[in-house]
N, C-alpha and C positions, 0 to 999 in steps of 0.2 A: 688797211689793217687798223681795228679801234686799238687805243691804248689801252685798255685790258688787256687783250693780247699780246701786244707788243711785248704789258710786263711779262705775263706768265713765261714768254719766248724767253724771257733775259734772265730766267728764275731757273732755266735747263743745268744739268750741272751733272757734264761726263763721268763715269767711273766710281761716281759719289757712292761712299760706304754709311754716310755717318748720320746719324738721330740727332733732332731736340727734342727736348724734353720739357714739358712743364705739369708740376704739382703743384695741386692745391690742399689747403688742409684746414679744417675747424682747430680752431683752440680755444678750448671747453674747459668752464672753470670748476674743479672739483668737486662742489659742492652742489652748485644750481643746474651744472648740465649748462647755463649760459653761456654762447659765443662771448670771447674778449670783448669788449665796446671800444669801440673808435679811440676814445681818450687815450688806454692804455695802450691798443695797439700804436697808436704814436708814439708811446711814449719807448715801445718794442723797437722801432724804426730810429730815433730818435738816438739810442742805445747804440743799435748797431752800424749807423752812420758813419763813426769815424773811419771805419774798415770798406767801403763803399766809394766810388769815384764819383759819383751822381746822385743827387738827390732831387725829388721831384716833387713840385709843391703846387697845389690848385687850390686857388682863391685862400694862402695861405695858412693851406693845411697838407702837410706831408702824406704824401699817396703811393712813394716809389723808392726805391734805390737800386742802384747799378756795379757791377762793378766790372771786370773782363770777361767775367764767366756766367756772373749770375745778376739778374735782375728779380728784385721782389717788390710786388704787387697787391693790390685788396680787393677782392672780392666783393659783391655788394654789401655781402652778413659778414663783413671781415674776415671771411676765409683768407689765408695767406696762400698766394703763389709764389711759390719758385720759378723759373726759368732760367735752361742753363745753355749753352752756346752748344751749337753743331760742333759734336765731336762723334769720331770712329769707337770709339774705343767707349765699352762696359765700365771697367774697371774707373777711369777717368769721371764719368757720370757718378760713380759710387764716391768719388773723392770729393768729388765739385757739393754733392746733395751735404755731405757729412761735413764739409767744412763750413757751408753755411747754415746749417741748420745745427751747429754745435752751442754757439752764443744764443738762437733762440731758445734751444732746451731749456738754458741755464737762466735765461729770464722768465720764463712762463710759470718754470717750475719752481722756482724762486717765489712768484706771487700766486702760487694757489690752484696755477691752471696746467693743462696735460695738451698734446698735439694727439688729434684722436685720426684715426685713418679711417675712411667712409666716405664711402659713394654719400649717401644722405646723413643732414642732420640727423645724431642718435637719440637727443635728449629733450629737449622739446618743441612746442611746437612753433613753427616757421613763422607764424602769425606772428608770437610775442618778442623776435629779432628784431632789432630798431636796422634798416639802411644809411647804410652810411652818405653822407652829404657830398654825394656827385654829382654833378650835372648831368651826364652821360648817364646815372642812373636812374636820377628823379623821372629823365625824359623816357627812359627805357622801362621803367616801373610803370607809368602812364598810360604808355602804349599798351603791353601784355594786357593790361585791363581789357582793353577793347578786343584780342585775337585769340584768348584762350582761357580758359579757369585756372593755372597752374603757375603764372608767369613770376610770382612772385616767392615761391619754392624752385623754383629753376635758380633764379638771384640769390637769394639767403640759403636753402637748403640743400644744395648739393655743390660737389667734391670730386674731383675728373683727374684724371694724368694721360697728358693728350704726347702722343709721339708722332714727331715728323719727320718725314723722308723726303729724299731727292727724287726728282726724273730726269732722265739725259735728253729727255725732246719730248714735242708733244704726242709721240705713237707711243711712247714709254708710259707718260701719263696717265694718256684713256688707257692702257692698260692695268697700272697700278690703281688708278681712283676706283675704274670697275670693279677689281680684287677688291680693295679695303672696304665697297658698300656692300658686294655679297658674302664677305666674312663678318662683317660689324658684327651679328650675333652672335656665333662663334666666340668672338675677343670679347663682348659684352658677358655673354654668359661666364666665360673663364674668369672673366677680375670680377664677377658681381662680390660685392664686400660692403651690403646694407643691411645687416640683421635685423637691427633696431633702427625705425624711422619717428621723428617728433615723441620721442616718448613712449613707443609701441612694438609688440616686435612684424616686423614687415615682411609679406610672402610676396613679393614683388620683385622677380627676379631681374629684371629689368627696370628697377626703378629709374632711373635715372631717362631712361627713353621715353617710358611714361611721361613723366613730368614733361618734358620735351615737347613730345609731339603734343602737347593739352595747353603749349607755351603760344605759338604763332608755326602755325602749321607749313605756312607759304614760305619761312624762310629757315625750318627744324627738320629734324628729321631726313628722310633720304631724298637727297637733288634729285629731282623727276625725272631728270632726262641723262640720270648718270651710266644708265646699261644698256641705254639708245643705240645703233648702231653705226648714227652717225655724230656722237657724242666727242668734243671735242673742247680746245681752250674759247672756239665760241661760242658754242653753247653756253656754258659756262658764264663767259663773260656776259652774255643776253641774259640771263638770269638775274645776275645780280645788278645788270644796268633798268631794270625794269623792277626792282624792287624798292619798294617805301623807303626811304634811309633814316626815317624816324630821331634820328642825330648828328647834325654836324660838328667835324672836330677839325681845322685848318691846322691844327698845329701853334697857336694862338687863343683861341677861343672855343668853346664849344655853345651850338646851337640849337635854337629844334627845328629840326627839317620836315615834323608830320606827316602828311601824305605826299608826298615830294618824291618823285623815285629819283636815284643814283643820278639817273641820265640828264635829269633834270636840274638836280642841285650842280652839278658838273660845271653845266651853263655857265656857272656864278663863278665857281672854285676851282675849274679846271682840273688836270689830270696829272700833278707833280704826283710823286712818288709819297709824296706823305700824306696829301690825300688818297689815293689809290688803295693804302694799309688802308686805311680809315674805313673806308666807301667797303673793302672783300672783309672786316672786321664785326660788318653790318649784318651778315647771313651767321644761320648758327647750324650747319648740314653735319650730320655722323660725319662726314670726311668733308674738309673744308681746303680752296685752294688759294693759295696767298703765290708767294714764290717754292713752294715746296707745298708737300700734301699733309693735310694737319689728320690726324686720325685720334677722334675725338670717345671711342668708344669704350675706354676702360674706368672705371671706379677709381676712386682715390686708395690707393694698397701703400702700406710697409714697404721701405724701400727694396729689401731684399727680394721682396714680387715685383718691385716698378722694375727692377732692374731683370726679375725673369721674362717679364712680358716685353723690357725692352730688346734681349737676345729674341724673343718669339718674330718680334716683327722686325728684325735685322733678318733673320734667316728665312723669312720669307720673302718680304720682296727685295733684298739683294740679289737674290739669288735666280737667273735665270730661268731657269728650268718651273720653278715656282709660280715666277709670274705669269710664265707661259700656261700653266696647269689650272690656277686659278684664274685667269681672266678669262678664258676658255669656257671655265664652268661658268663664269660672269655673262660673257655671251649670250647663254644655252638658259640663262633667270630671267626674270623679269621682277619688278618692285613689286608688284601683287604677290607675287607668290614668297618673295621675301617675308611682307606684311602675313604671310600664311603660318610661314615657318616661326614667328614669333606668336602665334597664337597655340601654337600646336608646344613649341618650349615650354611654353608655361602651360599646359596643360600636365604634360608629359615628362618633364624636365629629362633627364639623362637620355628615357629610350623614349625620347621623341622620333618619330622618322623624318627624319631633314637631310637635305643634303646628300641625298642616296644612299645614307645610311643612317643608324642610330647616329644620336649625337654623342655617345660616348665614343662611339666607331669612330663618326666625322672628325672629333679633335683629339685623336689617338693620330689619327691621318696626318692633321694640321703638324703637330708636336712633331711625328717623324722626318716629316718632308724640311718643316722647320731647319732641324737638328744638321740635315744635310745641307744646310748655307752656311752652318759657322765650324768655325775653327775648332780645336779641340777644348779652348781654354772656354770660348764662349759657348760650348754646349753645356759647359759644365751649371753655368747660368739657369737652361733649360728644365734641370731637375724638380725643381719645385713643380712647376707644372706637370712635368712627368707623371710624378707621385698620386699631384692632386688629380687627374684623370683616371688613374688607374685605382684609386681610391674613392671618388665620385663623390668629392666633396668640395667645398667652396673656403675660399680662404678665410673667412668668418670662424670657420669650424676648428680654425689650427687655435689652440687654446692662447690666449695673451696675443695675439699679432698686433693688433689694430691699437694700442696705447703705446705713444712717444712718450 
């Protein structure tokens, strides 16, 4: 058994109900449409430190803080992330987001600038973003140059809220990882929330995958071998030990590792548990596996959506019957025809034919089957979505949503 494995084994976790969560967000300053610059967002970090058990500093410059529930984070373009701790419970998520993003309100909006919610930068363009002084990013900026035209609007220009789940073993898994990649469009198209990109208004209902798959192909986009039928945690882990890892991080130090695959740099740094995050941290797949399955495919939304889409993917893959339904239809796909179905979306958007049906049909489906995993309090969550299918509009359209 390689140690990849090993981890993903020790990552199983029976009867598990519960999500994490992490947002990312622009804060855009009134007037210019500019992202915050590094100075001030320290000086953002800096403020709210006292409240905080952890502070994280690289090469002398504050990057992080922690506390039981929530860790926040920067971005390349200084996007802030939240991350909030695996819990069961909606309501919890809704307390955890509101209590720490109550004191950033009050300093942004104090000096001039607003929290915008968006898949893409709205205001201008990605080029004139200064990157903020990380290692991990200079080295990662570099790279993209050489794998694709986009790598540097992936970094500075976009905005995600990625929700994770448990599996009870690895048959549970390749079950749910298969669901989460033949639904990715589905959940992509539901939270697209990019109207306006650099300045412009954007028909790109997919931006955010765009940009992606134009990033480093080999390591974005859909795991090749995720709807294989014999697709499993080795697979997997063969993947990623066989890819460039373009950045070393010990825990200590960080490196450049260039053309160096995983399996390679391993040699040096071995396979503790903090390189291991490091090394699965290195791939950027629509569904990513660490010790839990990261599902990477929704826009940056208004908490009141984060927290709809959070009930959508609680009530589906908690739910039995669900998983069975969906990985089923997962089976019976292939990546190509995936790759089809997002040509024919954006041709067609609503009465696209995907999916064996319209795609208003398909996630009228999704929403119902949903509905049937949660409880009464958390269907209640659902309604947003509800509405917005049955009205075939995108959450851009709800007037005001998208300004904090």
């Amino acid at each position: 058994m390689t140690p990849l494995i090993e981890y993903f084994q020790k990552g199983a976790s029976k009867d598990s109900r519960a999500l994490g969560v992490e947002i990312e967000h622009f804060v855009l300053n009134e007037t210019t449409g500019k992202p915050m610059p590094y100075d001030e967002i320290a000086q953002l970090l800096e403020f709210l430190e006292p409240i905080y058990d952890k502070a994280y500093y690289e090469e002398g410059r504050l990057i992080a803080l922690e506390s039981k529930t929530t860790l926040i984070t920067l971005e390349p373009g200084c996007q802030l992330e939240l991350s909030f701790r695996y819990t069961p419970s909606l309501d919890q998520i809704r307390d955890w987001y509101e209590e720490a993003m109550e004191p950033i309100f009050a300093f942004v909006n104090e000096r001039g600038y607003r929290i915008a919610y968006s898949g893409g930068l709205p205001t201008i363009p990605v080029a004139d973003v200064p990157r903020i002084l990380k290692k991990r990013y200079e080295l990662m900026e570099k790279w993209f140059e050489t794998t694709g035209t986009r790598g540097r609007e992936m970094m500075k220009g976009t905005a995600a809220v990625h929700v994770s789940i448990d599996y009870g073993d690895e048959a549970d898994f390749v079950k749910k990882y298969a669901m989460a990649n033949y639904l990715h469009l589905m959940l992509s198209f539901l939270t697209s929330n990019t109207p306006m990109y650099e300045g412009k208004p954007n028909a790109d209902v997919f931006l955010r995958d765009s940009i992606w798959e134009h990033t480093d192909s080999r390591r974005s986009g859909y795991m090749p071998k995720a709807l294989d039928a014999d697709f499993g945690f080795a697979a997997y882990a063969n993947w990623v030990e066989q890819m460039p890892l373009v950045v070393m991080n010990d825990g200590v130090r960080i490196t450049d590792a260039g053309q160096r695959t995983c399996m390679q740099v391993a040699e040096t740094y071995g396979w503790n548990e903090t390189v291991i995050a490091h090394y699965l941290s290195m791939v950027f797949p629509f569904v990513r596996l660490k010790r839990f399955i990261e599902i990477r495919s929704a826009d940056c939304m208004p908490l009141a959506w984060t927290l709809s889409y959070c009930a959508l993917i609680k009530g589906l893959f908690y739910d039995k019957d669900n998983v069975v339904f969906y990985s089923g239809k997962a089976s019976a796909c292939t990546i190509d025809t995936l790759h089809a179905y997002k040509r024919c979306i954006e041709r067609d958007q609503w009465d696209a034919k995907v999916y064996g049906d319209t795609l208003a049909g398909a996630l009228g489906t999704l929403l119902e089957r949903a509905a049937r995993g949660l409880d009464a309090k958390e269907r209640a969550y659902l309604t947003r979505f509800e509405r917005l299918v049955a009205e075939r509009r995108h959450i851009f359209e709800e007037s005001g949503e998208n300004d904090g």
